[in-house]
C-alpha positions as CSV (number, residue, x, y, z in Angstrom):
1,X,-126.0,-2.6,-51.2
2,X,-129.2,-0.7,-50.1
3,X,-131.6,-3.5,-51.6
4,X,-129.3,-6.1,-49.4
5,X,-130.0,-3.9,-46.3
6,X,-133.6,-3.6,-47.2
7,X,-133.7,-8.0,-47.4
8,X,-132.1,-8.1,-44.3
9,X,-134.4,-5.8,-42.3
10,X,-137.5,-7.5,-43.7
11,X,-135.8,-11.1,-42.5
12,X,-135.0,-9.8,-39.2
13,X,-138.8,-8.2,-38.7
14,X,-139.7,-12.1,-40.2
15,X,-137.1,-13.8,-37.9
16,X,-138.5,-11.6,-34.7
17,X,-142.3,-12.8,-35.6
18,X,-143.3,-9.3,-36.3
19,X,-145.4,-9.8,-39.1
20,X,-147.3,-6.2,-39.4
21,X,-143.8,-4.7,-39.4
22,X,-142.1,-7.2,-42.3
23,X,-145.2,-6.6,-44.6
24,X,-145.1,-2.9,-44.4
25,X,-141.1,-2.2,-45.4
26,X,-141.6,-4.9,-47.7
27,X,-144.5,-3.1,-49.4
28,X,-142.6,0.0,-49.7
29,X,-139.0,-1.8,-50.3
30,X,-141.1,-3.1,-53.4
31,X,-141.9,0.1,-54.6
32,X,-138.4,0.9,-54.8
33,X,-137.2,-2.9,-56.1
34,X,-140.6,-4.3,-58.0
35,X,-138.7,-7.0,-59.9
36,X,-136.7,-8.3,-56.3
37,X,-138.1,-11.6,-56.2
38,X,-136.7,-12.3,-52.3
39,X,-138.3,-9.1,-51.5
40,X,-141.9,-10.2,-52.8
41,X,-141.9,-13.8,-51.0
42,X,-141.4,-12.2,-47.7
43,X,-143.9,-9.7,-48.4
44,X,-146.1,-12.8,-49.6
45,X,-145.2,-14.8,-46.1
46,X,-145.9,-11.8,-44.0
47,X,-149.0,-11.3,-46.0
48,X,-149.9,-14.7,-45.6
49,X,-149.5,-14.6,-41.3
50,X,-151.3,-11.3,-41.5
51,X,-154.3,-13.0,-43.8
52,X,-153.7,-10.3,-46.2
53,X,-154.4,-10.9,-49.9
54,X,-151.8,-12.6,-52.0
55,X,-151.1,-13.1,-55.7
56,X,-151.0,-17.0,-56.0
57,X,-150.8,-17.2,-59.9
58,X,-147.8,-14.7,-59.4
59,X,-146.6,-16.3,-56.2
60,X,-145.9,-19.3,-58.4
61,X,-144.3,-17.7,-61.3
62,X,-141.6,-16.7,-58.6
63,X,-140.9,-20.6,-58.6
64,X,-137.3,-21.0,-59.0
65,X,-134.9,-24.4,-57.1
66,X,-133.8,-21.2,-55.1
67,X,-136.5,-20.8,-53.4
68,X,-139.3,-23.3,-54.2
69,X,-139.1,-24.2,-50.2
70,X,-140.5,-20.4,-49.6
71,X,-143.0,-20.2,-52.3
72,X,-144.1,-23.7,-50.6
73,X,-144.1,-22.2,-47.4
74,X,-146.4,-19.0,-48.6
75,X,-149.1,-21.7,-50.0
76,X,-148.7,-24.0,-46.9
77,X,-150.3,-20.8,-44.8
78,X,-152.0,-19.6,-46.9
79,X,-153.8,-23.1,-46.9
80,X,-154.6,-22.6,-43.4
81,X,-156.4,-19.8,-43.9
82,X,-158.2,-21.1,-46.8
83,X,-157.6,-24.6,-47.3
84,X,-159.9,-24.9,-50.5
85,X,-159.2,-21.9,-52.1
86,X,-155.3,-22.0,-51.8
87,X,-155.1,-25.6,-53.4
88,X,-151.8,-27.9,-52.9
89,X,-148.7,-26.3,-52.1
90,X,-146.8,-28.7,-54.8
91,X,-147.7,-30.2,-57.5
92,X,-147.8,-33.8,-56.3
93,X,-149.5,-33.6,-53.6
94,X,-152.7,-35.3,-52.8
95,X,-155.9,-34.3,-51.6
């Protein structure tokens, strides 16, 4: 029950555009639920806005049908930021 509460006040900081706020309770959320892989892609998309570091190799490994749209999401901005660096989003995509 708390970790739903905890998803759903990192959505609503993500659905509001407030970045700065998502990443931080995400960050701590994840030191409460480190294996909560909802909880780490919208700490990796708020990271991402805020051109914070992110995990790509683990980012990933989070890859499921579930949420392949959000990890794809994560690398698209990420690519903005770094377009080389970040490489395609999927794995059919084409230079």
């Amino acid at each position: 029950m708390e970790l739903q509460l905890a998803i759903g006040l990192v959505w609503g900081h993500l659905n509001a555009y407030q970045h700065e706020p998502a990443y931080d309770l995400a960050m701590g959320c994840l030191q409460l639920w480190p294996g909560d892989p909802w909880l780490q892609l919208m700490c990796d998309y708020a990271a991402a806005e805020l051109m914070e570091p992110v995990d790509q190799e683990r980012l990933r490994a989070l890859r499921t049908p579930e949420n392949a749209q959000w990890v794809d999401l994560v690398l698209r901005r990420l690519q903005y930021r770094d377009p080389i660096a970040a490489g395609p989003a999927t794995g059919n995509a084409r230079p």
